[in-house]
Every structure is written in C-alpha cells, then in structure tokens.
N, C-alpha and C positions, 0 to 999 in steps of 0.2 A: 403329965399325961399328954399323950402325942392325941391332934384332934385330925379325924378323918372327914377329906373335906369331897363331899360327892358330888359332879357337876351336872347340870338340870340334863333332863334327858331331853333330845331335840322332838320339835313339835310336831306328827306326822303331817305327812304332805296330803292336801287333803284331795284325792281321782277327782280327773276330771267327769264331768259327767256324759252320757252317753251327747246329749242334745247339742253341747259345748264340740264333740265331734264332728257332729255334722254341718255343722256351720263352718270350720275348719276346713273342712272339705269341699262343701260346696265354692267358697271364695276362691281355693284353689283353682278348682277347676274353670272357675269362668274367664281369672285371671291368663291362665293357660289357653282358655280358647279365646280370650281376645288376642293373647300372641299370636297366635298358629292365625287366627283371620287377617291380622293386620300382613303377616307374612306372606299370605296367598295372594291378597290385593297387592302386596309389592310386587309377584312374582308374574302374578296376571297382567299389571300392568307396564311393566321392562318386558314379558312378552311380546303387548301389541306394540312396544314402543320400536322394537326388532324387528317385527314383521313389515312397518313403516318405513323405517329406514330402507328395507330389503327390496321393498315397494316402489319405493324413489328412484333405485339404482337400476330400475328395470324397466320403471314408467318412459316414455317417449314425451320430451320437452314440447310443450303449447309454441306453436306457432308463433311468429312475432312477425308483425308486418312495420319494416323502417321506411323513411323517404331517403335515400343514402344523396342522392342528387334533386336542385332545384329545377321543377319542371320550367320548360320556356314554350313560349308560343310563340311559333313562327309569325313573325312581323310582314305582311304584303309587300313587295318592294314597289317603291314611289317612281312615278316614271321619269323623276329627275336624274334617280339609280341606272334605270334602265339607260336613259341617253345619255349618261356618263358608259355605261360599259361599251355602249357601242359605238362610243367614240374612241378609246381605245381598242377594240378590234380594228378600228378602219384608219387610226391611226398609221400613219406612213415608216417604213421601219427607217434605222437609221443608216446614214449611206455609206457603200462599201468601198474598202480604198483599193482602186486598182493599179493605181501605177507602182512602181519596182522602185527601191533604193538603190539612189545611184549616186558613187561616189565622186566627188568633184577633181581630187586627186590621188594619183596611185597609194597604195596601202599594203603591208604586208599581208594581208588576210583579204577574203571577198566575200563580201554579205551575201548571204544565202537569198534565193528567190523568199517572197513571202506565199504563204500557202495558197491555193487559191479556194475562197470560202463560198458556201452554198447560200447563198440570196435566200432560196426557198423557207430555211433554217433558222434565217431572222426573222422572217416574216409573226405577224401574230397569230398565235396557234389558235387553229381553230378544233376544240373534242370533236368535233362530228367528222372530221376527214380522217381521225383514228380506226374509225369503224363505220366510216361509210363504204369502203369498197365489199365487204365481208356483208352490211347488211343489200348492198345493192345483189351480189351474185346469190345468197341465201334466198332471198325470196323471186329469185327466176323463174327456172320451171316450177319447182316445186309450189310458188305462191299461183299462179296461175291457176294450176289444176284444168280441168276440163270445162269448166266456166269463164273460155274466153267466147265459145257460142259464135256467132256470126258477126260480132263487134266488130273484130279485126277487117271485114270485109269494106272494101271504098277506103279505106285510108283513114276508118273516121275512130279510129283508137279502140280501146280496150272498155268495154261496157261493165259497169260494178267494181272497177278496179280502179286503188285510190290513185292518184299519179306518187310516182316513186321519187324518191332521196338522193341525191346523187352529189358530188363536190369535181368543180372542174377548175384547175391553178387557183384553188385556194378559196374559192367562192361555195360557198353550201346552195344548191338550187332545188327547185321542185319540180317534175315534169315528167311526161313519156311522148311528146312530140317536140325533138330537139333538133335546133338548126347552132351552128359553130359558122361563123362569120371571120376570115384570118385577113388583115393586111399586110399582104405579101410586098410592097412597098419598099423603096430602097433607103427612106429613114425608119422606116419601123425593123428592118433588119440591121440597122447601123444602132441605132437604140436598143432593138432586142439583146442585140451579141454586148454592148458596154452594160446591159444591166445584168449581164449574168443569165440572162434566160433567154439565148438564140433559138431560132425559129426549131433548129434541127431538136434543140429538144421540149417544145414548145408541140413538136409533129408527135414526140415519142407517149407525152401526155394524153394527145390525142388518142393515139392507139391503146392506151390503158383505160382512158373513159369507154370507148368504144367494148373492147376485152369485158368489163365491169358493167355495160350494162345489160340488165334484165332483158331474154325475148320480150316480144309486142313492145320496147319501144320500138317509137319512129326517129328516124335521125333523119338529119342532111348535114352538107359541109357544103359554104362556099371559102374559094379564094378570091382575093380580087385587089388590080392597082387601081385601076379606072375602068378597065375593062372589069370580068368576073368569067370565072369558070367556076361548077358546080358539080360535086358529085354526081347527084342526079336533079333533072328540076322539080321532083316532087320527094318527098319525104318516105323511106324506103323504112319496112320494118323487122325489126333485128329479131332475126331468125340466122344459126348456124352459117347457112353460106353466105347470106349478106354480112355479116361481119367480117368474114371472107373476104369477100367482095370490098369491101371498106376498105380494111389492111391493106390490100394489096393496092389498090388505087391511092392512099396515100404515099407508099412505099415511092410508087413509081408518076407521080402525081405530084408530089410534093412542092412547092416553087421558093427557092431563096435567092431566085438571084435577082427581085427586085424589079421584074420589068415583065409585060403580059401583054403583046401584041397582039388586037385583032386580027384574025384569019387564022388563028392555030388552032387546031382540033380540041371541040369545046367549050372555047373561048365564047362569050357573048359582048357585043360591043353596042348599048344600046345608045339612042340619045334623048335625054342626057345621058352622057356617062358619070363615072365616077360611085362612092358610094351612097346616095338616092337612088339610083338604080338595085344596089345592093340589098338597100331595106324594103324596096318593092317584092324584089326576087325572093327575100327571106320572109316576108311576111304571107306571102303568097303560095306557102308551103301553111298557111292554118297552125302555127307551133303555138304550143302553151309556155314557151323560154328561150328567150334568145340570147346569146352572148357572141361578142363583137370585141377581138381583141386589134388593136392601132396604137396610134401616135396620140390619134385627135385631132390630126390635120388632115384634111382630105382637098386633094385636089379634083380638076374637069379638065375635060380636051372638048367636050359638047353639051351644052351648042357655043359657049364659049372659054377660052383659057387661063387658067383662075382659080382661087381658090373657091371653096363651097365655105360659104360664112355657118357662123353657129346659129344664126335666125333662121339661116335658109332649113339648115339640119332639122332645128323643136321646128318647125314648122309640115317638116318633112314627118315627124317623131307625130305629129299630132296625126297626122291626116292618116299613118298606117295603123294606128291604133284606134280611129275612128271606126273602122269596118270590125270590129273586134266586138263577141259578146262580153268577154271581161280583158281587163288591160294584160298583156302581154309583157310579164317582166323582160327587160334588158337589162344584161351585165355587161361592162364595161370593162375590160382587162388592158389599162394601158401603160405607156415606155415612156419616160421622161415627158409628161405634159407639160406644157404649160400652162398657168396658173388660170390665163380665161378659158382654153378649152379645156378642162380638168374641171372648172365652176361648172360652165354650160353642161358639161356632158353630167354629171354630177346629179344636176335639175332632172335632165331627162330618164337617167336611171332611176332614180326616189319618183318619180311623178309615172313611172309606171311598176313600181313594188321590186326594183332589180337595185345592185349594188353596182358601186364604182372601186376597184384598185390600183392602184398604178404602183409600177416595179420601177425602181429609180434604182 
C-alpha cells in the first residue's frame, strides 16, 4: 500500500500591527529630515563661503606702511670741513704751458701749434657765477619797485634794500656801492697778457659786470700807474644812461700801454703818488667793496723814488678802514705774485672780510 505523505502547511504570517506602523514611519521620517537639514547647513554654508571669496576680489587691500630706506640725519659740518673747502676753492689752479714745440732738427712732418687754453676754465669753479648774472639782472627793476623813496638822493644808496650778489673774475662779492681799482702798469700788462687774462679782456669783464648790474647800484672805476685817472671822483648810480656813460668811457678810456703821465686830461698826480693815493681816492667814494686788481708791487715818483713796501701798504689798509662804520671788504685779483707780497696782501684782504686770487 502506497502511503501519502502530506507536508505541514506553512505558518501564517502573523500582520503587523497598526502601532508597529507608526513607529516605522515616524523614524523614517526624522531620519529624512536630518538628511534634507544636514544638506541645507552644507548648502548655506558653501553659500556664505562664495559670497566671501567674491568679497575678497572686490574688497580694496589695507594699507601697508614700509621704511623701504634708512633715514639719515644730516650731520652739522665742522669747521675743519669748512676750511678744508675753502682751501681748495682758493687753491691756485695748475699752470698753463705756453711755449710752442719746437723742433731741434728738420723733420718730415711739423707739429701743429698747441691749442691755446682758457685760464678762466681751470680755475676752481665757483656755483654762484652759474647763476649770478641771471640773479643779478632778475632783480633790477623789477626788485626795486617804487620803494627806492628818496634813498637814492646824496649818494647815500638804497634805503630797505638788501646789498646785491654779484661775481667779478671769479670772486663771488656783496655790494651796491662799487669801486674797481685796475693797475694799468707796464708789469701787470706783461703778467696780465702771459697769464692768459690781458688787460683787453680784463676791460671786456668789466663791461659785462657793469651790463649785469642791477639800477641803484653805485659804481666807480679808477685806473692808475702812480698817477690815477678816475671815471668820475664820486661814485655815479647805475641808471640806463650811466651805464652808458660807463661803456663808452671804457671803450675809449681804456689804458694798456703801461704808462700815465701827469698833465693828460683827467689824470690826478697827487703827492704822494703812487697806489696810497689810489686807496684814499677809493675809499673816499664811501663803498661797501672794493677790488684792486695788480702785480702787488707798487711803485712812487713822490715824495720819493722807490718802491712802497707792504708795511708802508697794511699800514695804509689800516688807516682807510679806520674812518669806516663796518670794515670794507678788499678783493685782491692778482698776476704772477710773489710769495711776500701775495702773503702781505693776503692779510690785508682776510682782515678786512675780502678774498685774494692770483692768475699765474
């Protein structure tokens, strides 16, 4: 007998129940909104992080303050500085060769002249004669103005107005009552022409300082060997026609040949003669600046034949600057000195606030 074999029947599944739902759901859900929040915080925050960035690229960079260099503070200069500089300013330039190359025996070829060189050019340069002529004619009329008042009247200068700037052969001076003192002399014109600066252009200087400077100064010019002739014997103030007036009396005035005989029209032959006479006549014009160009050797014919020593001279240098409310600088402009009178005169230009050159 065949047996039938019948297999268990499966065990229902038992529903869930309503409560078991809800729970199911609820987790879901929270689960879900903690995704969706976390997502929004990412989304808010790569937001502002864009906005920042965008921020940056538009923002204007903070200021920076660097020291790129070390400051210095200008150091006072010591007056050991200062009398080293103006030792070389007044240093003597080096000397110029004048003689020609010349060949001892014939030669296929012949050396050329050497050039001839400008003295003036070696000299030590002085900044202020760059722009002293420019500042002396710039404040002429125009500095003046209508505030020269009744000053000018008597001869007695320029009332409120500072004395002016001026550079004559290389000397930087201060002044507006000027006297030019020239030794017309037959070794100062044999000295003059070998040091490269002859009288003839020595006169031409002259007319350019004159040209240069400002109305209301006062000038004068003398010449002189032992005698003297003078422009005029009181100090004349540069106004248009006297400048004029100037020119032309140099033009035709001018003396190089060396010799100055009393009795020629406007010649003065005093006695003493010689230049102590010279510094009477120039001082005696009231200037506030003198310049005196020579050898440094000055001769007499009165009261006797001889030279004028350099005692006789600072002695002379004292007694014209005794009548003086303040010392009257002298400038000294000279031609091959010699060593004692180049010291002497030296003294006397420093002990009255004036300078010494000499053109070798």
């Amino acid at each position: 007998m065949s047996q039938i074999l019948y297999a268990p029947a499966p065990a229902p599944v038992p529903e869930k129940k309503p409560k078991e739902k809800k729970d199911l759901s609820t987790r879901n859900g929270v689960i879900a909104s903690i995704i969706i929040g976390s997502l929004v915080v990412h989304l808010v925050g790569l937001g502002l992080f864009g906005l920042w960035v965008v921020a940056q690229k538009f923002s204007k960079p903070e200021a920076v303050f660097e020291v790129r260099e070390t400051l210095k503070i200008p150091i006072r200069k010591t007056p050991e500085h200062r009398m080293n500089v103006a030792s070389h300013e007044a240093a003597a330039p080096k000397p110029v060769f004048q003689d020609k190359l010349v060949s001892t025996r014939p030669d296929q070829f012949a050396l050329p002249e050497l050039p001839k060189l400008d003295v003036q050019q070696m000299l030590p340069l002085d900044p202020s004669e760059l722009i002293s002529d420019q500042v002396t004619t710039t404040i002429g009329t125009a500095g003046l103005g209508s505030g020269m008042g009744d000053g000018l009247g008597g001869g007695g200068g320029i009332k409120g107005i500072n004395p002016g700037n001026f550079t004559f052969m290389g000397i930087k001076a201060k002044g507006q009552r000027i006297v030019l003192c020239f030794d017309v002399s037959g070794s100062v014109v044999n000295k003059a022409t070998a040091s490269g600066m002859p009288l003839s252009r020595i006169k031409d200087e002259t007319i350019k300082l004159i040209s240069g400077l400002p109305s209301g100064t006062q000038f004068g010019i003398i010449q002189f060997v032992r005698n003297y002739k003078p422009f005029k014997e009181e100090l004349i103030l540069m106004t248009p026609d006297n400048r004029e007036l100037a020119k032309k009396w140099i033009e035709q005035e001018w003396n190089e040949s060396g010799q100055m005989n009393r009795g020629q029209p406007g010649v003065f032959s005093p006695n003493p003669n010689g230049v102590v006479c010279v510094l009477d006549a120039a001082f005696a014009m009231k200037p506030d600046v003198v310049f005196l160009i020579s050898d440094g050797q000055f001769e007499q014919t009165y009261p006797q034949v001889g030279r004028i020593s350099n005692d006789t001279l600072e002695d002379k240098m004292k007694e014209v600057q005794a009548g003086q409310a303040d010392k009257v600088p002298l400038h000294f402009i000279g031609f091959q000195m010699k060593p004692d009178d180049k010291g002497a005169w030296e003294r006397m230009a420093r002990r009255t606030g004036g300078r010494l050159r000499e053109i070798r």
